[in-house]
C-alpha atoms as an extended CHARMM CRD file, in Angstrom:
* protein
*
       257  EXT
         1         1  UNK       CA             84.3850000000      176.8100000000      124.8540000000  PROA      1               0.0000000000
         2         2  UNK       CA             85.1390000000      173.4990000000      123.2870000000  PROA      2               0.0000000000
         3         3  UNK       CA             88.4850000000      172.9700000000      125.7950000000  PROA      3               0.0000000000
         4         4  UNK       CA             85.7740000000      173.4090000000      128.2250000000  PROA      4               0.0000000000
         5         5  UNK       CA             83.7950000000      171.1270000000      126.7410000000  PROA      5               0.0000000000
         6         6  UNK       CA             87.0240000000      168.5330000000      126.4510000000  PROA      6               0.0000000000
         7         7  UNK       CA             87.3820000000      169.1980000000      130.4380000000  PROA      7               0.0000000000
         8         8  UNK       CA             83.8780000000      168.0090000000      131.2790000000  PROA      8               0.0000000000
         9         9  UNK       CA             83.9710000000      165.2930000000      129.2950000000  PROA      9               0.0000000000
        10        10  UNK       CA             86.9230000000      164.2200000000      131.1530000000  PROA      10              0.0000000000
        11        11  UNK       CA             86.3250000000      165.0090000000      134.5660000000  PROA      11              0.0000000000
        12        12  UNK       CA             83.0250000000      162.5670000000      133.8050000000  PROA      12              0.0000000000
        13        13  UNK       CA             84.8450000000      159.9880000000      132.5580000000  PROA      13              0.0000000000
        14        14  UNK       CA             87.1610000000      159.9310000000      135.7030000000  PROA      14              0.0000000000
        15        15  UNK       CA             83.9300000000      159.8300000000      137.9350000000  PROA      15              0.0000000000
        16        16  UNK       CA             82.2060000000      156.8280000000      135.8690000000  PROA      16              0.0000000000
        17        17  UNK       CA             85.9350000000      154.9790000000      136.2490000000  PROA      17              0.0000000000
        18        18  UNK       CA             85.5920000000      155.5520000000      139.9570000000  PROA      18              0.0000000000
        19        19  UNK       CA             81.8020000000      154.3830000000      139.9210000000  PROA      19              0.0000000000
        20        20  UNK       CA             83.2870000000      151.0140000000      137.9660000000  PROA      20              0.0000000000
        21        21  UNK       CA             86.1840000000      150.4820000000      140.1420000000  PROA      21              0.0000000000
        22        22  UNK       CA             84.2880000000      151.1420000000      143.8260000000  PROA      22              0.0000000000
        23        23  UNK       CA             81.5990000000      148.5930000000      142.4910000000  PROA      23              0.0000000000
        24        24  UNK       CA             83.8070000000      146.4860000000      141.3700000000  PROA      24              0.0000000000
        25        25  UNK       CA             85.4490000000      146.3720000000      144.7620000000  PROA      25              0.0000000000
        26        26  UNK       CA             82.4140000000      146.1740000000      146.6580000000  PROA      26              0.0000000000
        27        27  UNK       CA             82.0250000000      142.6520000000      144.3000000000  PROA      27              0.0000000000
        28        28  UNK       CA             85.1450000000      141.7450000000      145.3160000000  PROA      28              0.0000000000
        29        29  UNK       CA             84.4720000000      142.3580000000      149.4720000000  PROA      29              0.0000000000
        30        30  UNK       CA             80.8700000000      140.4780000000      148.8190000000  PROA      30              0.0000000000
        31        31  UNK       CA             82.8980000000      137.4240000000      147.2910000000  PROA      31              0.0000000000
        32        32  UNK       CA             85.2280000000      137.3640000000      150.5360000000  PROA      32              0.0000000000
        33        33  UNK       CA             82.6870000000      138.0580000000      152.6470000000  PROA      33              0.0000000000
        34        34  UNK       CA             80.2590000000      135.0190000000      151.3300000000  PROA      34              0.0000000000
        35        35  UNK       CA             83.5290000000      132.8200000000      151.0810000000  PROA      35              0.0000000000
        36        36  UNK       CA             84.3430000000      133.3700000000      154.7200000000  PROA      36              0.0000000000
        37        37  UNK       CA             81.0530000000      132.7190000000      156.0460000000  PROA      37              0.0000000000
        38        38  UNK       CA             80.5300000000      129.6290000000      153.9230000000  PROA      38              0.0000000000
        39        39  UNK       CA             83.7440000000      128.5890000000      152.9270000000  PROA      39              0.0000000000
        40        40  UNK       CA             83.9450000000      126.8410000000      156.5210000000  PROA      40              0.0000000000
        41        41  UNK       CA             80.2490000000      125.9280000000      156.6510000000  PROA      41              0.0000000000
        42        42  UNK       CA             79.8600000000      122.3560000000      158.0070000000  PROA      42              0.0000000000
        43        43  UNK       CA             77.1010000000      121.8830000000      155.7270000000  PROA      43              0.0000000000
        44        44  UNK       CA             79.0580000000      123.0210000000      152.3360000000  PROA      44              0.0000000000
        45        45  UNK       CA             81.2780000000      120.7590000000      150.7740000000  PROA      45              0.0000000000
        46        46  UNK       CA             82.1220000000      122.7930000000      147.8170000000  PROA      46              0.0000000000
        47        47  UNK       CA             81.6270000000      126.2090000000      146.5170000000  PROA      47              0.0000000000
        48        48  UNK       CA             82.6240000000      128.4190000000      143.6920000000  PROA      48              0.0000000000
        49        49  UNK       CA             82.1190000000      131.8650000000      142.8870000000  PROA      49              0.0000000000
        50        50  UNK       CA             82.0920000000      134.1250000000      139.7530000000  PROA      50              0.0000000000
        51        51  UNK       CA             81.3140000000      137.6990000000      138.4670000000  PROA      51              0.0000000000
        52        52  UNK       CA             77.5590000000      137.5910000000      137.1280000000  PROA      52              0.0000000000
        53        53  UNK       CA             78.2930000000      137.6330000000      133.3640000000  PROA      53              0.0000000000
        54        54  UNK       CA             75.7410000000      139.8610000000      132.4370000000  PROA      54              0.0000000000
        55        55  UNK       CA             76.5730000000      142.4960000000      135.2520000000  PROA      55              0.0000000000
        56        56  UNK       CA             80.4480000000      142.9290000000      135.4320000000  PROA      56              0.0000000000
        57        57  UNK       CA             80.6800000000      145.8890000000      136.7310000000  PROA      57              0.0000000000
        58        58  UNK       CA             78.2540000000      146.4050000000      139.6710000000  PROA      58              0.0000000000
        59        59  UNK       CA             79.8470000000      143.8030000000      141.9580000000  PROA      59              0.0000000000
        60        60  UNK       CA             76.9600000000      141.2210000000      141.2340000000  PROA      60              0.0000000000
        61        61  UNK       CA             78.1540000000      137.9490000000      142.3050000000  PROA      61              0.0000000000
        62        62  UNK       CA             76.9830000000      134.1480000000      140.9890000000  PROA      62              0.0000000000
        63        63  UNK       CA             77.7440000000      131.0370000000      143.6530000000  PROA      63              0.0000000000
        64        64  UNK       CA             77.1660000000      127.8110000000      143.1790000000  PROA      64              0.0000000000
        65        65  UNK       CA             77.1940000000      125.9790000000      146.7710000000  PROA      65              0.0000000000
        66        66  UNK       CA             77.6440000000      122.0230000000      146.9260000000  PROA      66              0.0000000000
        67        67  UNK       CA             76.1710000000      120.2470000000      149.9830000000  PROA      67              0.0000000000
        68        68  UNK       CA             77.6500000000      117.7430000000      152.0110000000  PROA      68              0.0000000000
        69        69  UNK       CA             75.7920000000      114.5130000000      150.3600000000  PROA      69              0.0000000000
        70        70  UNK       CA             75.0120000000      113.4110000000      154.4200000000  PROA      70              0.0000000000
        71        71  UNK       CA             72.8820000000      115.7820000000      155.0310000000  PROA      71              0.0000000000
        72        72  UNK       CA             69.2640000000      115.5830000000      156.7380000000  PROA      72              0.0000000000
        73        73  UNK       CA             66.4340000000      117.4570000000      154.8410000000  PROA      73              0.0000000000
        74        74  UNK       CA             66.4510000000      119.5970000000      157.9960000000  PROA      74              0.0000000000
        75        75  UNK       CA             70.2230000000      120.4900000000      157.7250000000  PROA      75              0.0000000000
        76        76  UNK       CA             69.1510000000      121.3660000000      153.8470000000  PROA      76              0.0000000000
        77        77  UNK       CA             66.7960000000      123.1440000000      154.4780000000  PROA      77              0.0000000000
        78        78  UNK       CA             68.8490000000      125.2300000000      157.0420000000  PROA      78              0.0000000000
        79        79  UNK       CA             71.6880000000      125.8860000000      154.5330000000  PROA      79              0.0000000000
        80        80  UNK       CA             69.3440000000      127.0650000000      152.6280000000  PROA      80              0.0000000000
        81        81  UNK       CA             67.8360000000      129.2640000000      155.0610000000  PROA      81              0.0000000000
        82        82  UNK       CA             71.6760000000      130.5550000000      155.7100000000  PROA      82              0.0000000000
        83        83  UNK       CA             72.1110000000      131.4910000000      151.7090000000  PROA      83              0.0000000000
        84        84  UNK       CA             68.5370000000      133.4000000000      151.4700000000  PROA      84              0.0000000000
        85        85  UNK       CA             69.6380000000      135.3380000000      154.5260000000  PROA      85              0.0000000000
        86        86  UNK       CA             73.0620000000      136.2070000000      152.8030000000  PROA      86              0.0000000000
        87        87  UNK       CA             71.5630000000      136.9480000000      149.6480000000  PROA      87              0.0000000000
        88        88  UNK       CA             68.8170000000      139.5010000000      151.0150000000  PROA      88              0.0000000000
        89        89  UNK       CA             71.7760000000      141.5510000000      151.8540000000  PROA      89              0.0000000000
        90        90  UNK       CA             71.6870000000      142.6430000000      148.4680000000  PROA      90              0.0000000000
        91        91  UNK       CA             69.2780000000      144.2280000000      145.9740000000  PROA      91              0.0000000000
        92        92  UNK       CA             67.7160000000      141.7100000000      144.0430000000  PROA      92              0.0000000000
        93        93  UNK       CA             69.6960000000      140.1890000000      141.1220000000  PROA      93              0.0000000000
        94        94  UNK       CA             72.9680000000      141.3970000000      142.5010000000  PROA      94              0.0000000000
        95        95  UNK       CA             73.6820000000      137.8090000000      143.9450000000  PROA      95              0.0000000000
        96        96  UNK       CA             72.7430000000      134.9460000000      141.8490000000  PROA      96              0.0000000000
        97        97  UNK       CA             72.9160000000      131.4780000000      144.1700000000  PROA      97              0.0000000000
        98        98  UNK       CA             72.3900000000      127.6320000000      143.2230000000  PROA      98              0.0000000000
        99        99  UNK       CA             71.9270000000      125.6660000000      145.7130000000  PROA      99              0.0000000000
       100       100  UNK       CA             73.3340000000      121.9460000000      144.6400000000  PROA      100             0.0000000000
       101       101  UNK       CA             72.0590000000      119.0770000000      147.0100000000  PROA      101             0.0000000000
       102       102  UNK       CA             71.8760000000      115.4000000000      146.7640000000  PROA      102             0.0000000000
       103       103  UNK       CA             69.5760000000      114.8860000000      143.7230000000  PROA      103             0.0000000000
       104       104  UNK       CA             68.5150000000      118.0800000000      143.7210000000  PROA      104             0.0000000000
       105       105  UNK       CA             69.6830000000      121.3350000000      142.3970000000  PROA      105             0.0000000000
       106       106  UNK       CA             67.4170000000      125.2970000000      142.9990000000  PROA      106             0.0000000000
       107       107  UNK       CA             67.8990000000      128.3120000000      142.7170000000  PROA      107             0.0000000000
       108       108  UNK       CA             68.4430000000      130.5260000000      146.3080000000  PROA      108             0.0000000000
       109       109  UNK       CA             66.1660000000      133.8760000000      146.6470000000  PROA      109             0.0000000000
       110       110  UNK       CA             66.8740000000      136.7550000000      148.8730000000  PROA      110             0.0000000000
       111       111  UNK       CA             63.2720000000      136.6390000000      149.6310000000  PROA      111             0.0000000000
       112       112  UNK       CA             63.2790000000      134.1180000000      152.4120000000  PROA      112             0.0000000000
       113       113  UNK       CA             59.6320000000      133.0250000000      152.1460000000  PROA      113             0.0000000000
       114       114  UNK       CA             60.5580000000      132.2030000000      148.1170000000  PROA      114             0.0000000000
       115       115  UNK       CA             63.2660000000      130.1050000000      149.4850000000  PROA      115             0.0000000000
       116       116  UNK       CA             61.7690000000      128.3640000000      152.1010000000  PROA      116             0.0000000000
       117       117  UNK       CA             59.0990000000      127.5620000000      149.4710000000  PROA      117             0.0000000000
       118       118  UNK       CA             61.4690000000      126.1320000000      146.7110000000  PROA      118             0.0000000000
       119       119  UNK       CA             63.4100000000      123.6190000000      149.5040000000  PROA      119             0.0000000000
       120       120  UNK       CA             60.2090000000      122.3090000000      150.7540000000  PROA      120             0.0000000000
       121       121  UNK       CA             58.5810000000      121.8330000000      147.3470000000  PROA      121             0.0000000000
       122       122  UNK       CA             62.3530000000      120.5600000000      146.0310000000  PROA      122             0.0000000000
       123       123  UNK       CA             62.5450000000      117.7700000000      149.2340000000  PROA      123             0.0000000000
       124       124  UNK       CA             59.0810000000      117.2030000000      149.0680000000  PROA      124             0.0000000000
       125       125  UNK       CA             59.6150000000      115.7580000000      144.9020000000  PROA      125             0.0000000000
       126       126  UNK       CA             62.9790000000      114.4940000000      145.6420000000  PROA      126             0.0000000000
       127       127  UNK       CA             60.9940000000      111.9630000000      148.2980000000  PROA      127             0.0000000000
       128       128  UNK       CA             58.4340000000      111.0180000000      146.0450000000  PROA      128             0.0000000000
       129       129  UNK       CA             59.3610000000      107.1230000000      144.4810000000  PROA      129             0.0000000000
       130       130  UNK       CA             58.3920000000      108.3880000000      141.2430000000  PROA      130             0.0000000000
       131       131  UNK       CA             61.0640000000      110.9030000000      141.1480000000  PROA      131             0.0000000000
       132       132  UNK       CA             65.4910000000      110.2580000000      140.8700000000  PROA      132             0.0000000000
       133       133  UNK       CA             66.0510000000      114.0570000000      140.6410000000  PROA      133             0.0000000000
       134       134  UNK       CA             65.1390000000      117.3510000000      139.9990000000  PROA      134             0.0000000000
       135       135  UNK       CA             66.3950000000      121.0010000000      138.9230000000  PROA      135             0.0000000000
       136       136  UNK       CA             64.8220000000      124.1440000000      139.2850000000  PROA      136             0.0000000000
       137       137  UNK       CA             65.9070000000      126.8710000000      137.0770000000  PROA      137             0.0000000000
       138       138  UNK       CA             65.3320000000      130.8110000000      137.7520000000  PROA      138             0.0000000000
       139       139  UNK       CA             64.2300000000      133.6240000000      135.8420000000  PROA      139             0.0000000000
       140       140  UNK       CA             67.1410000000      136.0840000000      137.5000000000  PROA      140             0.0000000000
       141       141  UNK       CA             65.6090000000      139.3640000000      136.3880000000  PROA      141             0.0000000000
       142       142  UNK       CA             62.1110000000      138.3480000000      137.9090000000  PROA      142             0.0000000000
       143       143  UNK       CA             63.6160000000      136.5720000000      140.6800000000  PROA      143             0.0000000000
       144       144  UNK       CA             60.7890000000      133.6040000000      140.0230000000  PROA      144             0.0000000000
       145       145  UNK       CA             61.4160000000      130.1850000000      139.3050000000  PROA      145             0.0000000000
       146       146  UNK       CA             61.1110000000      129.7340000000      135.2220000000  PROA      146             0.0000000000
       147       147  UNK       CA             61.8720000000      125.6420000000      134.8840000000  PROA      147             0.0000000000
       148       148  UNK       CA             61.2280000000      122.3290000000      136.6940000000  PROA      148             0.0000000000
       149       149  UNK       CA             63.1210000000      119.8550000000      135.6070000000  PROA      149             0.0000000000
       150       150  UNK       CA             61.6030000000      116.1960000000      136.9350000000  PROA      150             0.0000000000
       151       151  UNK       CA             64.0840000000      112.7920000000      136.3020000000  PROA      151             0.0000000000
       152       152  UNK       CA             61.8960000000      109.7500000000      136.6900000000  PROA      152             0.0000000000
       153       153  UNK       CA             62.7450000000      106.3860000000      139.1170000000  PROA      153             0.0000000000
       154       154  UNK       CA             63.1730000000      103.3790000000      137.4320000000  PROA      154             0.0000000000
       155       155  UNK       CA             59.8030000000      101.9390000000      136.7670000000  PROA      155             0.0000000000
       156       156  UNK       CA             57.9950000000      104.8170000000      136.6070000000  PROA      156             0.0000000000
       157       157  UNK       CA             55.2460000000      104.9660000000      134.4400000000  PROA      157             0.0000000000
       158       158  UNK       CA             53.6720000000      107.1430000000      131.7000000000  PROA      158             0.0000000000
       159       159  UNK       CA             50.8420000000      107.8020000000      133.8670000000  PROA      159             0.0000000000
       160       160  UNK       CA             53.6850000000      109.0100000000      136.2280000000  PROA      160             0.0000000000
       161       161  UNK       CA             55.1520000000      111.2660000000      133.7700000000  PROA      161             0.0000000000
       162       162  UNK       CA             51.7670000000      113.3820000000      133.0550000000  PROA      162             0.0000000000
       163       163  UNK       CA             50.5810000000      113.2310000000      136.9830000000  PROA      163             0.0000000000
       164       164  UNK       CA             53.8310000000      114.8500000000      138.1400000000  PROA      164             0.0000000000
       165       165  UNK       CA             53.4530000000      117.5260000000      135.0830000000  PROA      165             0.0000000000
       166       166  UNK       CA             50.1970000000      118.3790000000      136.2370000000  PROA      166             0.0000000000
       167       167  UNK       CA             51.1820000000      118.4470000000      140.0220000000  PROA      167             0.0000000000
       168       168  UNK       CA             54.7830000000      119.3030000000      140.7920000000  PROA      168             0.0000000000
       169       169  UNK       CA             54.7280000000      123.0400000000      139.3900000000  PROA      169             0.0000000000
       170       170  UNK       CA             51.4710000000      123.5090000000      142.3220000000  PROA      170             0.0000000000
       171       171  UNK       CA             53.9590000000      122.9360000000      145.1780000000  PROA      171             0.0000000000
       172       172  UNK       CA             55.8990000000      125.7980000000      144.4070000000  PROA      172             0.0000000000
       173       173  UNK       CA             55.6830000000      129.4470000000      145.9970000000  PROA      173             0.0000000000
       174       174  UNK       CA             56.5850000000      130.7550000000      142.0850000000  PROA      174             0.0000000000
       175       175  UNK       CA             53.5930000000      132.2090000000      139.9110000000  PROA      175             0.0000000000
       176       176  UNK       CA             53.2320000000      131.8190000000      137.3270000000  PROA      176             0.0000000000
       177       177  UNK       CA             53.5300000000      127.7660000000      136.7970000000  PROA      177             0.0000000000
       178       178  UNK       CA             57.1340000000      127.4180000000      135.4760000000  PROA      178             0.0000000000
       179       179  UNK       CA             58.1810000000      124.9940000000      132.3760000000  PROA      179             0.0000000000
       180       180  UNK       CA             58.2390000000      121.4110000000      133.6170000000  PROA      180             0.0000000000
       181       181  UNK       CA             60.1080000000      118.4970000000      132.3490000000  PROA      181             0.0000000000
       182       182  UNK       CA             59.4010000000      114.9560000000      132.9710000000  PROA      182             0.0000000000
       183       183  UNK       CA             61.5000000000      112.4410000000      131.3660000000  PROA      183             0.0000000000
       184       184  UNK       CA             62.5750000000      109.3710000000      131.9620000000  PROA      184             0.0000000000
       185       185  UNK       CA             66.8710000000      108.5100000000      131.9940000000  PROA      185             0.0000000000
       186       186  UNK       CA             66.6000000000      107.0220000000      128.5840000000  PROA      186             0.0000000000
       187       187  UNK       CA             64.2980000000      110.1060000000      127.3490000000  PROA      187             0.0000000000
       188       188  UNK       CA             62.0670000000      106.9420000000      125.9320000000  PROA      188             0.0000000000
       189       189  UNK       CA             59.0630000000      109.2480000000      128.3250000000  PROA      189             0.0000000000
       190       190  UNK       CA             59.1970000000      113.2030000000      127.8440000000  PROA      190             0.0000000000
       191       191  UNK       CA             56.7480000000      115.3220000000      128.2950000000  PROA      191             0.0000000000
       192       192  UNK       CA             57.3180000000      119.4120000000      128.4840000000  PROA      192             0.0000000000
       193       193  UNK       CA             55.6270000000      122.2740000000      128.7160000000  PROA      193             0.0000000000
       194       194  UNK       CA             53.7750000000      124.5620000000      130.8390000000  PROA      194             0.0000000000
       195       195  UNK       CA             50.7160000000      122.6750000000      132.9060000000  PROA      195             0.0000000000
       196       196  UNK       CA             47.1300000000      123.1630000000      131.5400000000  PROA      196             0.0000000000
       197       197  UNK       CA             44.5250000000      121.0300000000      129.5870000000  PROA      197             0.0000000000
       198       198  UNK       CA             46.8550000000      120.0340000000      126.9750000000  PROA      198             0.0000000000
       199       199  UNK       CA             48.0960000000      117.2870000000      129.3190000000  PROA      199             0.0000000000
       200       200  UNK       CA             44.9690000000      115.7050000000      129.3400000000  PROA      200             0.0000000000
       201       201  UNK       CA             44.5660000000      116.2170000000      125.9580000000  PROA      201             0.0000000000
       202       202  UNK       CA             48.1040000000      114.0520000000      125.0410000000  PROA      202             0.0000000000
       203       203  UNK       CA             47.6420000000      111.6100000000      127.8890000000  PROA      203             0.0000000000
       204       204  UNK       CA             44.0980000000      111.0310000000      126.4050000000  PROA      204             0.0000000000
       205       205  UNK       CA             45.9500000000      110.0000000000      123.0550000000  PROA      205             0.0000000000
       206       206  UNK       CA             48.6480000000      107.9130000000      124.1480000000  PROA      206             0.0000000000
       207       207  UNK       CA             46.6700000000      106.0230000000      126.5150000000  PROA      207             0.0000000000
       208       208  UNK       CA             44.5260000000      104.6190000000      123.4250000000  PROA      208             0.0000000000
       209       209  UNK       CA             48.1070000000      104.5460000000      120.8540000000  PROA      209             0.0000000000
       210       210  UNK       CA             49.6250000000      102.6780000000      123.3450000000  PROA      210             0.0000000000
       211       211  UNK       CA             46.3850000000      100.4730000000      123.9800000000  PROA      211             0.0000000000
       212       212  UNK       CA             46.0180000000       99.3540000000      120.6040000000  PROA      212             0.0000000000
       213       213  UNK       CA             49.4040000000       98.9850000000      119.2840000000  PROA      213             0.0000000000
       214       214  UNK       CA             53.0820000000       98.5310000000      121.1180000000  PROA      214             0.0000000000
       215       215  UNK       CA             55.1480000000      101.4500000000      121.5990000000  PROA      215             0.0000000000
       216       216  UNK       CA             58.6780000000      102.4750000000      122.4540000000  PROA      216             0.0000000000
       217       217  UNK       CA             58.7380000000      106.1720000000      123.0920000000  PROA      217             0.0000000000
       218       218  UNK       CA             56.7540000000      109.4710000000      123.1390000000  PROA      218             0.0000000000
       219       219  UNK       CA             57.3550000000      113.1660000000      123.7500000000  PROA      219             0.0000000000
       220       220  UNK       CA             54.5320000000      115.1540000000      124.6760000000  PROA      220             0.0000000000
       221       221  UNK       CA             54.0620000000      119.0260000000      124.4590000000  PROA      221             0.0000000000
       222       222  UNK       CA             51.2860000000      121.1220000000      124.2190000000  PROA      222             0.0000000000
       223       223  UNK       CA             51.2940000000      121.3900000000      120.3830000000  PROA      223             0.0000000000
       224       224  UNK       CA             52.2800000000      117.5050000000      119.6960000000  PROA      224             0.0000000000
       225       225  UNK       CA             52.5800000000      113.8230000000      120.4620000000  PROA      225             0.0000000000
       226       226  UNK       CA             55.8990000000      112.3600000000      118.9890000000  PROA      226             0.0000000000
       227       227  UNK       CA             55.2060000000      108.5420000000      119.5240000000  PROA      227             0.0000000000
       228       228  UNK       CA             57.5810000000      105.6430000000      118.6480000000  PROA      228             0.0000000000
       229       229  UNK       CA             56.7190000000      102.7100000000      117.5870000000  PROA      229             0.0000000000
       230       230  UNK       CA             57.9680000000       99.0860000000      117.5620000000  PROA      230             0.0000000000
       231       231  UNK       CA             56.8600000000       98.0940000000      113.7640000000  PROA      231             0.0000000000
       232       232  UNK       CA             56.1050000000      100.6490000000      111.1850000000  PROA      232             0.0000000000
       233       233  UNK       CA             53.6020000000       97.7980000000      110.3240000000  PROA      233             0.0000000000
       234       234  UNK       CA             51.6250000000       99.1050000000      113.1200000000  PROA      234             0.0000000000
       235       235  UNK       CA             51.1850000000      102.5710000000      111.9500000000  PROA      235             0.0000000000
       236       236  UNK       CA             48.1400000000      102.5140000000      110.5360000000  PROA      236             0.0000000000
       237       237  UNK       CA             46.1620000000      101.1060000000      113.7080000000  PROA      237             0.0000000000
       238       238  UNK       CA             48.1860000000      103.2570000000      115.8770000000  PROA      238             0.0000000000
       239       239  UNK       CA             46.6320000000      106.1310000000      113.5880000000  PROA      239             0.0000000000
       240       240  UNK       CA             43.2150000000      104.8420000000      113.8560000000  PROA      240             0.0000000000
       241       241  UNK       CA             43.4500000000      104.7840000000      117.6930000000  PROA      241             0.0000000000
       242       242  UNK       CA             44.5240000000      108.6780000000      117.5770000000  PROA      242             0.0000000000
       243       243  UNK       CA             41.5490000000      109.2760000000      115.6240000000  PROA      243             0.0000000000
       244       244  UNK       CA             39.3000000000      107.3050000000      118.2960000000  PROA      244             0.0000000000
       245       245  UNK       CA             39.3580000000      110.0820000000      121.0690000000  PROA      245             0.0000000000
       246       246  UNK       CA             39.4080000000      114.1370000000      121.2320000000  PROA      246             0.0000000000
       247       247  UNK       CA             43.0140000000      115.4120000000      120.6400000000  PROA      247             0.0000000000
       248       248  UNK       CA             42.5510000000      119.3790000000      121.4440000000  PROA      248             0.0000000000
       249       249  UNK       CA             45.0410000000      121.3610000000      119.2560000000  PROA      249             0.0000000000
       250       250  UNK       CA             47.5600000000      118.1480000000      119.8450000000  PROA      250             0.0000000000
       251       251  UNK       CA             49.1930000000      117.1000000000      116.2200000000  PROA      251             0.0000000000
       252       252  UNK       CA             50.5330000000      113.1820000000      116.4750000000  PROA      252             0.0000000000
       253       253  UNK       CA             53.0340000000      112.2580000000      114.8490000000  PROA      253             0.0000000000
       254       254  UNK       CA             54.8510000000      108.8170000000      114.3330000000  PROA      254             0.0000000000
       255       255  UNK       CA             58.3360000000      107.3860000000      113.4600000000  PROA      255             0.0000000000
       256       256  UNK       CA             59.1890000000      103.6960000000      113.2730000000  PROA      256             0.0000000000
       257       257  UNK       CA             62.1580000000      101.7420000000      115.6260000000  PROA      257             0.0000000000
């Protein structure tokens, strides 16, 4: 009974290897397969491919695809039209693509109308003066976008920084509202967080801080304002100026140069 038992167990264990090692090729013909169709794309000037790290052994595949740095939003948005059509070849999750464009970086969805979404909304901020750059991050197992990430122009403003918080996530097809960061190259401007009344709530206080007293910095989430200031001498009129207006559940906080 127990050589029986011994038997089973084995023949199973041969038919589990096999599972492994056909989905392990079928990863394998994917890779070729998207490196022969792309690989020679006009539009791609780099690409590199990997086994997703959290799925080794079902053939799921992670690209990262490099545009040609000439390219028109319209050929963008094609190549990115090209990738969503490759990826809904497979079941969601499978195939993990980033899409890396002149100042610009998102994640590519099987789901075509997701895609098309995230290039217009990605173009559209990349065109606005307030904006250098931007990143989109994705939620893989939910197949929704999870981050913005916003890098402001030179000369763009605080003001700047909470409008595009309160805007940018909108323009995507994703729900819920992802994460967005705004920050400036310095990181002297941050703010971060998901969008809601908050933002009204910080811009509310540094609009009167900075008002009353000079500043250097802030960072700006929905639990606190992190403001820096020139003189520590000023700290005690910056702190009356916070106490001048309606803060919400915002905590300020300040540190000297």
């Amino acid at each position: 009974m127990r050589q029986g038992r011994v038997r089973g167990l084995g023949r199973a264990a041969v038919v589990l290897t096999a599972v492994l090692l056909l989905a392990g090729c079928s990863g394998d013909s994917f890779r070729a397969d998207f490196t022969r169709t792309f690989g020679s794309d006009d539009a791609v000037a780099d690409l590199e491919l990997a086994t997703v790290e959290d799925m080794p052994f079902t053939g799921g595949v992670s690209a990262e695809v490099v545009a040609r740095e000439d390219l028109s939003d319209a050929d963008v948005t094609s190549l990115a039209d090209r990738l969503a059509a490759f990826a809904a070849k497979r079941p969601t999750g499978d195939v993990r693509i980033l899409l890396d464009a002149e100042d610009l970086t998102l994640p590519v969805s099987g789901d075509e109308d997701l895609t098309s979404g995230r290039i217009a909304a990605a173009l559209s901020l990349r065109d606005d003066p307030r904006v250098e750059s931007l990143a989109l991050a994705a939620d893989d197992s939910e197949d929704r976008v999870s981050g913005l990430s916003l890098f402001l122009s030179d000369g763009a403003t605080a003001a700047d920084a909470f409008a595009l918080a309160r805007s940018a996530p909108a323009l995507l097809p994703d729900t819920p509202a992802p994460h967005v960061s705004v920050q400036s190259a310095d990181r002297a401007l941050l703010v971060s967080g998901t969008p809601g009344p908050w933002l009204d709530d910080a811009e509310r206080l540094w609009t009167a801080i900075s008002s009353a007293v000079p500043v250097a910095a802030f960072r700006a989430d929905p639990d606190h304002l992190a403001v820096t200031l020139t003189s520590d001498a000023d700290r005690a009129a910056a702190t009356l100026a916070a106490a001048s207006v309606p803060s919400g559940a915002i905590a300020v906080a300040f540190s000297g140069p």
